[in-house]
C-alpha positions as CSV (number, residue, x, y, z in Angstrom):
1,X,0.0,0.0,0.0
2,X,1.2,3.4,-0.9
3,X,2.2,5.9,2.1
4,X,-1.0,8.4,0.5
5,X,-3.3,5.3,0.5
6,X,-2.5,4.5,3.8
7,X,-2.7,8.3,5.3
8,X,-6.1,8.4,3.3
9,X,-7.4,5.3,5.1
10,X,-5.8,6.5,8.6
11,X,-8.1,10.1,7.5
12,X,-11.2,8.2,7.0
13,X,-11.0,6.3,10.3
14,X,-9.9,9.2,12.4
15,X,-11.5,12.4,10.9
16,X,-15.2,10.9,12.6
17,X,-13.6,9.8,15.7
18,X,-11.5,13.4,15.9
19,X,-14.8,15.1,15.4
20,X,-16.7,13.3,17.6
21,X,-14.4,13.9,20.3
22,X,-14.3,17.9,19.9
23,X,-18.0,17.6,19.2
24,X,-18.4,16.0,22.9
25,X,-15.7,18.8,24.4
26,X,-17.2,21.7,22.8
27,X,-20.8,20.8,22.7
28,X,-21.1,22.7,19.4
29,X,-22.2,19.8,17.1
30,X,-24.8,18.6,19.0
31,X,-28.5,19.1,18.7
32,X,-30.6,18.7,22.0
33,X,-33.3,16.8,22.2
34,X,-34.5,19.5,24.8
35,X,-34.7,22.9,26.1
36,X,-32.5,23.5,28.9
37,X,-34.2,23.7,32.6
38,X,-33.9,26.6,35.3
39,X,-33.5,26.1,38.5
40,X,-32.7,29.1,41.3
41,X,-30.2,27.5,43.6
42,X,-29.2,28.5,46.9
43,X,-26.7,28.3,49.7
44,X,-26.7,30.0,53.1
45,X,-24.0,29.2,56.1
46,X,-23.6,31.6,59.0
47,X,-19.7,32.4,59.9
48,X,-18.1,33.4,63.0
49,X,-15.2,34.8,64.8
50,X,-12.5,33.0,66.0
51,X,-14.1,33.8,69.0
52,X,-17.2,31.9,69.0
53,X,-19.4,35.1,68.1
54,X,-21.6,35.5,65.1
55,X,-20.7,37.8,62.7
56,X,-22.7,37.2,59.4
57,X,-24.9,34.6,57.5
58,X,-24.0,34.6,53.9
59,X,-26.6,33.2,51.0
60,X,-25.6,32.2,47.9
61,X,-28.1,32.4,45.1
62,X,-27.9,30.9,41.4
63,X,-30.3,30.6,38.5
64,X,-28.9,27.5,37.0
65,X,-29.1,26.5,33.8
66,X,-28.8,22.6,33.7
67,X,-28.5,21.4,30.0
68,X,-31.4,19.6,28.1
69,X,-30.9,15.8,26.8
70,X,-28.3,15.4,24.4
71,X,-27.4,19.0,24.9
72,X,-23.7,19.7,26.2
73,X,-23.3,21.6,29.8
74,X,-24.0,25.1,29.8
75,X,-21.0,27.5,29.6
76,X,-22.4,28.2,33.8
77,X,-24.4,31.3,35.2
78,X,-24.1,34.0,38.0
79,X,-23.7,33.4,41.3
80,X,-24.9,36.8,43.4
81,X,-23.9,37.1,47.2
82,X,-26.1,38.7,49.6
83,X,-24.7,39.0,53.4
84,X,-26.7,39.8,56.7
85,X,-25.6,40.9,59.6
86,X,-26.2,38.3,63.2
87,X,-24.4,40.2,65.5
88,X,-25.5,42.1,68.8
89,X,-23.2,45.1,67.2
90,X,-22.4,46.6,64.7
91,X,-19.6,45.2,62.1
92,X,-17.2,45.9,59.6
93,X,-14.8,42.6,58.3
94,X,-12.9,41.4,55.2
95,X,-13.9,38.2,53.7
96,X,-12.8,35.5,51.2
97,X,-16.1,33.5,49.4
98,X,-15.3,30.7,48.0
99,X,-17.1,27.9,45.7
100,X,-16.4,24.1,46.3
101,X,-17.2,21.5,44.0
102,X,-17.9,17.8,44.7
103,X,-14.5,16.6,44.8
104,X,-13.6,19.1,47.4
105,X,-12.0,21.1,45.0
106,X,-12.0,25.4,44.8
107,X,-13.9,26.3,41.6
108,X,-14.4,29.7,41.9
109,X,-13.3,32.1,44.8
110,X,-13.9,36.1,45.0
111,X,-12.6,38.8,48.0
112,X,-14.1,41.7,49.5
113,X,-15.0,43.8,52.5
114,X,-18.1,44.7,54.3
115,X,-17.2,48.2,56.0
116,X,-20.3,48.4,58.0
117,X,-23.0,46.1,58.9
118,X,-25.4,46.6,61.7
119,X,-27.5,43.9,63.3
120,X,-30.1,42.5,60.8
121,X,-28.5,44.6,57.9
122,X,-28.1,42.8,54.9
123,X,-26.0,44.1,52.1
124,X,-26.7,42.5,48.7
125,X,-22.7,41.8,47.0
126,X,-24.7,41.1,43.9
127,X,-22.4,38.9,41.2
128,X,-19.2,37.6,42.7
129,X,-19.1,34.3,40.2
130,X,-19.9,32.6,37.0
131,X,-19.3,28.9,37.1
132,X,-21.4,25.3,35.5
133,X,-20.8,24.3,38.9
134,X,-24.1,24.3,41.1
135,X,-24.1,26.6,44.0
136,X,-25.6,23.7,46.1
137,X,-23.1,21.5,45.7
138,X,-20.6,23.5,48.5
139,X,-19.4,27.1,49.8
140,X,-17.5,28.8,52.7
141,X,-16.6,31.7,53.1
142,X,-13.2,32.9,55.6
143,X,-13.9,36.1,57.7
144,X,-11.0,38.5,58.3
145,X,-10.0,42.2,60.4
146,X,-13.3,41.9,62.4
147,X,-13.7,44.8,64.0
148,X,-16.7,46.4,65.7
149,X,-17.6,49.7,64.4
150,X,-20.1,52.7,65.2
C-alpha cells in the first residue's frame, strides 16, 4: 500500500472519531433533544469569629441553567452574594467567598470587604461568580479584620 493510501485510510478512520471527540468537548455539534431547565439555587452558612461570636450569614443564590438531553453543559451562570448581619453590634470585616465542587476542590473564589453592617442589615454583594458548577453542591466563606464599628 502506498504511504497516500494509507494516510487516506488513517483520514477516513480518524476524521469521525477526531470530530466526535471535539463535538463532545465543545458541545457545538450537538442538537438537543430538549430545552434546557432553570432552576434558582441556593446556599446559606452563617460564619463566626474565632471567638465563637456571630458575625454574618452569607446566602448564595444561582439561576442555574442545567442542560437539556443530548445538549452539552451550559458555559455556567451567575452566582450573586447577599450577606446579613447576626451580631448584637455593629460590624465591619474582610472576607474571602469561595465555591467548592464535589470533589472538594475550589472552583471559583472572589474577595471583599463589608465596612459596616449593623445587626439584621443585609447588604446585597450582587455577582461575585460565574461557574457550570451548582451553587448547592458546596461554599464557605473565611472572615478577616473583624472589628466592631459605630
Amino acid at each position: 500500500m502506498s504511504p497516500r493510501a494509507l494516510l487516506r485510510q488513517m483520514l477516513t478512520v480518524l476524521c469521525p472519531v477526531m470530530l466526535g471527540a471535539c463535538c463532545e468537548i465543545t458541545g457545538e455539534c450537538q442538537e438537543c433533544d430538549s430545552a434546557p431547565a432553570a432552576n434558582t439555587l441556593s446556599n446559606s452558612f452563617n460564619t463566626y469569629a474565632a471567638t465563637g461570636a456571630p458575625v454574618a450569614s452569607f446566602r448564595l443564590t444561582q439561576d442555574h441553567q442545567s442542560a437539556g438531553s443530548g445538549c452539552a453543559p451550559a458555559g455556567g451562570s451567575a452566582v450573586a452574594l447577599s450577606v446579613t448581619s447576626i451580631a448584637s453590634v455593629p460590624l465591619r470585616f474582610d472576607y474571602l467567598v469561595q465555591g467548592v465542587g464535589a470533589t472538594g476542590l475550589v472552583v471559583w473564589s472572589r474577595t471583599g470587604s463589608v465596612p459596616r453592617l449593623a445587626p439584621g442589615q443585609s447588604l446585597d454583594v450582587g455577582q461575585v461568580a460565574r461557574t457550570p458548577v451548582r451553587v448547592d453542591v458546596g461554599a464557605r466563606a473565611i472572615l478577616t479584620n473583624i472589628a466592631v464599628v459605630q
